[in-house]
C-alpha positions in Angstrom: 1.7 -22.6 -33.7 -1.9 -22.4 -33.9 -4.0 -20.1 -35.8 -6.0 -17.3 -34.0 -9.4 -16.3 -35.9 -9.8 -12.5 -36.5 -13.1 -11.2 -38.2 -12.1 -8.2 -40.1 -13.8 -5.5 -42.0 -12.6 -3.9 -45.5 -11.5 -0.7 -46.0 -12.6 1.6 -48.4 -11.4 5.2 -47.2 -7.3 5.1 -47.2 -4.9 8.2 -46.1 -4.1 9.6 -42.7 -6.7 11.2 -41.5 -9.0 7.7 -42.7 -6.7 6.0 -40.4 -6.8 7.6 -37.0 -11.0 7.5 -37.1 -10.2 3.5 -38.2 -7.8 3.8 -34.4 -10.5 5.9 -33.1 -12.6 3.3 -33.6 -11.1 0.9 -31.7 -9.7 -0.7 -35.2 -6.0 -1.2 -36.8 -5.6 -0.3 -40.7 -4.3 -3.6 -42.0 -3.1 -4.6 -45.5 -3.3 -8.4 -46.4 -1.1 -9.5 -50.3 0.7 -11.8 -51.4 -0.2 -15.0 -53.7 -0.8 -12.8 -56.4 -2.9 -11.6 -55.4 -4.6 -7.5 -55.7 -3.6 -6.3 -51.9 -6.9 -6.1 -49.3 -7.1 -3.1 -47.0 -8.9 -4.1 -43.9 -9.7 -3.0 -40.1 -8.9 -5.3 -37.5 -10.2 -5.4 -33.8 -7.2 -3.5 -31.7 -7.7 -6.0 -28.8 -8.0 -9.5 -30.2 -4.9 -8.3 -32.4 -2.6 -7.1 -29.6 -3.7 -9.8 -27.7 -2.8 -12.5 -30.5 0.5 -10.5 -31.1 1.6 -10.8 -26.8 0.3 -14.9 -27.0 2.0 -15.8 -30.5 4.7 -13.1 -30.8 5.2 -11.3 -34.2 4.9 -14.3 -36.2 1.6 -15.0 -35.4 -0.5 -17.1 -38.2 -4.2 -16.1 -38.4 -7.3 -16.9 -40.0 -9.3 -14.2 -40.9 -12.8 -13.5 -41.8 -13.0 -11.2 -44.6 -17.1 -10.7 -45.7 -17.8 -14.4 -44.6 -14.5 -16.0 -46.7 -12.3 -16.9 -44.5 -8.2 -16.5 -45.3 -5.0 -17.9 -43.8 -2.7 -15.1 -43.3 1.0 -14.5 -41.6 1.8 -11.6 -39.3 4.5 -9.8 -41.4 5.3 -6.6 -40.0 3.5 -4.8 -37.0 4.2 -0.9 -37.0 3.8 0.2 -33.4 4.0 4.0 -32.4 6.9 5.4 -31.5 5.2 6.8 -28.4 2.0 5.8 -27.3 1.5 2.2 -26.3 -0.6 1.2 -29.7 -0.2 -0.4 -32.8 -0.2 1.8 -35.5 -0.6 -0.8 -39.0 -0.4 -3.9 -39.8 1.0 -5.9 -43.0 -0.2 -9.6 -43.6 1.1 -12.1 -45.8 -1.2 -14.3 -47.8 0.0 -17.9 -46.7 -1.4 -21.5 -47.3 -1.5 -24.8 -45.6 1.2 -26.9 -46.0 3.4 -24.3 -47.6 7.1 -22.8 -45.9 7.9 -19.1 -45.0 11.2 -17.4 -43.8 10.7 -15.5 -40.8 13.2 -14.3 -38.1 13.0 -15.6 -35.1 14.0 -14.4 -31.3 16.6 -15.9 -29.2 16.2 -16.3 -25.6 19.5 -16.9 -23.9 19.2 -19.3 -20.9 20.8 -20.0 -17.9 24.1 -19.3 -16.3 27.0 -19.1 -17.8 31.1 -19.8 -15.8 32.0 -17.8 -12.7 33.3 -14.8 -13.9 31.6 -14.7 -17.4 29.5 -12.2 -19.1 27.4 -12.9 -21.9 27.2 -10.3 -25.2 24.4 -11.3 -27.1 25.6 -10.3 -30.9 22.2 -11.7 -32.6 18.9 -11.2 -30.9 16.8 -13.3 -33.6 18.1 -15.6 -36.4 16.1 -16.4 -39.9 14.5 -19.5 -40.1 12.1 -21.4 -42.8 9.3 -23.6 -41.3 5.8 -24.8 -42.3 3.2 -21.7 -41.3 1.5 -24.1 -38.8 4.7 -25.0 -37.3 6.5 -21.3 -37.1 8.0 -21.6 -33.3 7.3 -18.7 -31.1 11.6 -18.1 -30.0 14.0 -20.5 -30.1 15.9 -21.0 -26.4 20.1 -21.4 -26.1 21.2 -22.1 -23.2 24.8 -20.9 -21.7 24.4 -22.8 -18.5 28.2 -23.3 -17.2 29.5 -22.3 -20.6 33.2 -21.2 -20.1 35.2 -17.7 -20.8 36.2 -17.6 -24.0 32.9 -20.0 -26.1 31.3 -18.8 -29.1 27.8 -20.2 -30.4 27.6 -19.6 -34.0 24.0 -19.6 -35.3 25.0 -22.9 -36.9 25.5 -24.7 -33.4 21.8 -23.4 -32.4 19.6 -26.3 -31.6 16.6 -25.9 -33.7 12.8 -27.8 -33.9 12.2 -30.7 -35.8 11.3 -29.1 -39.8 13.0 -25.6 -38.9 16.0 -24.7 -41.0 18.6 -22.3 -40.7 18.6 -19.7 -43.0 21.1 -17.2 -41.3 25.0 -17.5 -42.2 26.0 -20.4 -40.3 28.8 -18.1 -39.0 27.3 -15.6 -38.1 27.8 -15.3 -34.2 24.9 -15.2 -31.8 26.3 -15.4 -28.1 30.0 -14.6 -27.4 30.9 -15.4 -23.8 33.6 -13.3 -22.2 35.1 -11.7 -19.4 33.4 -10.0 -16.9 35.0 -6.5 -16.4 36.7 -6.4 -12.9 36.6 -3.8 -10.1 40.2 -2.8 -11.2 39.4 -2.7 -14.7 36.6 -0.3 -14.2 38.6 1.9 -12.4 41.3 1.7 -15.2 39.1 2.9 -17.6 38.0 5.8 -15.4 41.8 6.8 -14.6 42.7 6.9 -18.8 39.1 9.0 -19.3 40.5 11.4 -16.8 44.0 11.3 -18.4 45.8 14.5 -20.2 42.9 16.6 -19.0 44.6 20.0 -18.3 42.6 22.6 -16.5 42.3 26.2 -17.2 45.0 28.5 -15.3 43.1 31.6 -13.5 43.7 34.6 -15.7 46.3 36.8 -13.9 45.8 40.9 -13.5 47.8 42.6 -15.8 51.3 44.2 -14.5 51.1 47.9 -13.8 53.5 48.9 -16.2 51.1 46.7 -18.9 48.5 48.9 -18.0 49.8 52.2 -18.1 51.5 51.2 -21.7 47.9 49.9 -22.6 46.2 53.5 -21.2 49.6 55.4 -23.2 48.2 53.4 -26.6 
């Protein structure tokens, strides 16, 4: 994975309302640590960021210009509102060359599986450690003509060259199963419906019920 150059700017006003007029600006409150070292509140450009983040994914490596010193840095955690289509903050991780990192990362299933099939995706990333250069973007497993019934553990996921495993090696990533059929569906339907008793209409009281009731 190559590294995407930011130039960022440091913060020195911190709190809420410091933070939207950083978003107003067209900026994103950042926080760099790690290493030791004292953490770095910075701005970075919206854009270039999002941009980076859609290219690379959330593990994106960058280097950033801080004042002129430039700083290799790992995209830790990206804090998008709940909302509105904008990042909120961003937390980096002070990394260096040659160095490893655990990170999770997404799995795309591929392909088809058997006639019949459905896939249930039970993990939709798995932890890996890699070098920071070499951190891959997703990780594909394919399903092509993979019968009722298979299991892919995250141990039996193909990984890159240098990439280990980090999740349990049991843990189960793509169960392959039955698809539902048109008489199951309506099975399921029928036994909703089941022991459902409706309301009898209130009857009008008897005469002689009312005249007793009128009496008392």
């Amino acid at each position: 994975m190559a590294q995407a150059r930011i130039d960022a700017e440091t913060r020195t006003e911190f709190g809420k309302g410091a933070a939207r007029r950083t978003r107003r600006a067209g900026k994103i409150p950042a926080v760099l640590y790690g290493h030791g070292t004292d953490p770095q509140h910075l701005s970075l450009p919206s854009l270039e960021f999002a941009r980076v983040v859609r290219e690379q994914g959330r593990n994106a490596v960058l280097e950033i210009n801080i004042g002129g010193t430039p700083q290799l840095a790992l995209t830790k955690t990206v804090v998008v509102h709940p909302i509105r289509p904008y990042i909120e903050h961003v937390d980096l991780l002070v990394i260096k060359r040659g160095e490893k990192v655990v990170v999770d990362v997404q799995v795309v299933v591929t392909g088809e599986a058997a006639a019949g099939s459905m896939i249930a995706q039970e993990l939709n990333t798995i932890e890996v450690e890699a070098d920071v250069l070499s951190i891959p973007e997703s990780i594909e497993l394919s399903v092509q003509d993979v019968e009722i019934g298979t299991q892919i553990l995250a141990g039996s996921v193909a990984l890159p060259d240098g990439v280990t495993l980090q999740t349990d090696p049991e843990a189960l990533v793509v169960n392959v199963v039955a698809a539902p059929t048109q008489a199951d569906l309506e099975g399921e339907l029928d036994i909703e419906g089941a022991g459902v008793v409706e309301d009898a209409p209130e009857s009008a009281p008897a005469e002689g019920d009312s005249a007793a009731s009128s009496e008392g």
